[in-house]
Each structure stands twice: as C-alpha cells, then as structure tokens.
N, C-alpha and C positions, 0 to 999 in steps of 0.2 A: 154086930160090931163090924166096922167100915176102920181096920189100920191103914194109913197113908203115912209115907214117909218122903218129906218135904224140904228141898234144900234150897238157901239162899245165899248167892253169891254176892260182893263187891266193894265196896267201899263204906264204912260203918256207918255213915249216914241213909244210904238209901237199902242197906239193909235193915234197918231199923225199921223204916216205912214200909218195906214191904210187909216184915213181919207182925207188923200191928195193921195193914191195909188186911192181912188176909184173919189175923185173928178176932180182929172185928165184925168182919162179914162171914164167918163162920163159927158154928157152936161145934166146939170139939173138946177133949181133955189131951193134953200136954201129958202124952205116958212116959217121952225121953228129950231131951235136948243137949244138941252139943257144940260145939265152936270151935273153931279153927281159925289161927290168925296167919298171914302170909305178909310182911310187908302191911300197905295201908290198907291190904281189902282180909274181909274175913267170909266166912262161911259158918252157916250155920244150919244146922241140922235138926228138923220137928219129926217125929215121929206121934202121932197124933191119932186118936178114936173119935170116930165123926159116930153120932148115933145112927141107928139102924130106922128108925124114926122117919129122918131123913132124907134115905136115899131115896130114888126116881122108882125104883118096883116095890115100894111100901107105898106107894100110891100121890105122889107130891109131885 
C-alpha cells in the first residue's frame, strides 16, 4: 500500500483538469477527499492508495 496525499490549488476550471489529468493517468483508490473554497480559486485535497503492484521496487 503506496498513501499519497495530493493537493490542488486554483481557479475551479483548471482544477478540475488537473484532477482528472492525474486521475486518468493513474490507477489509485480515492480513500478521502476534501475542498476548500476561497474567493474564485479552490483547493482540493486527494488522499489516495496507489497499489503496491505498482511501484518502481516491485519491479516496473
């Protein structure tokens, strides 16, 4: 089990992209998520399980 916890900052538009540019390109499970808004940018918080599978010393 590989926890990362993941923040993105800015304006709801390219937060958005980011957060699907990286959910796309990686196979994880969504264990929390949270949000914050400030004015027009938000922030958004992945805490995320990347499999063990994986990582770089499992052999990939």
């Amino acid at each position: 089990m590989a926890l990362h916890c993941l923040v993105f900052r800015g304006l709801v538009k390219e937060v958005e992209e980011e957060v699907n540019k990286y959910l796309t390109s990686h196979v994880v499970s969504i264990l929390h998520m949270a949000q914050s808004e400030t004015g027009d940018h938000i922030s958004v918080t992945l805490i995320v399980d990347e499999p063990d599978s994986l990582l770089p010393e499992a052999g990939l």
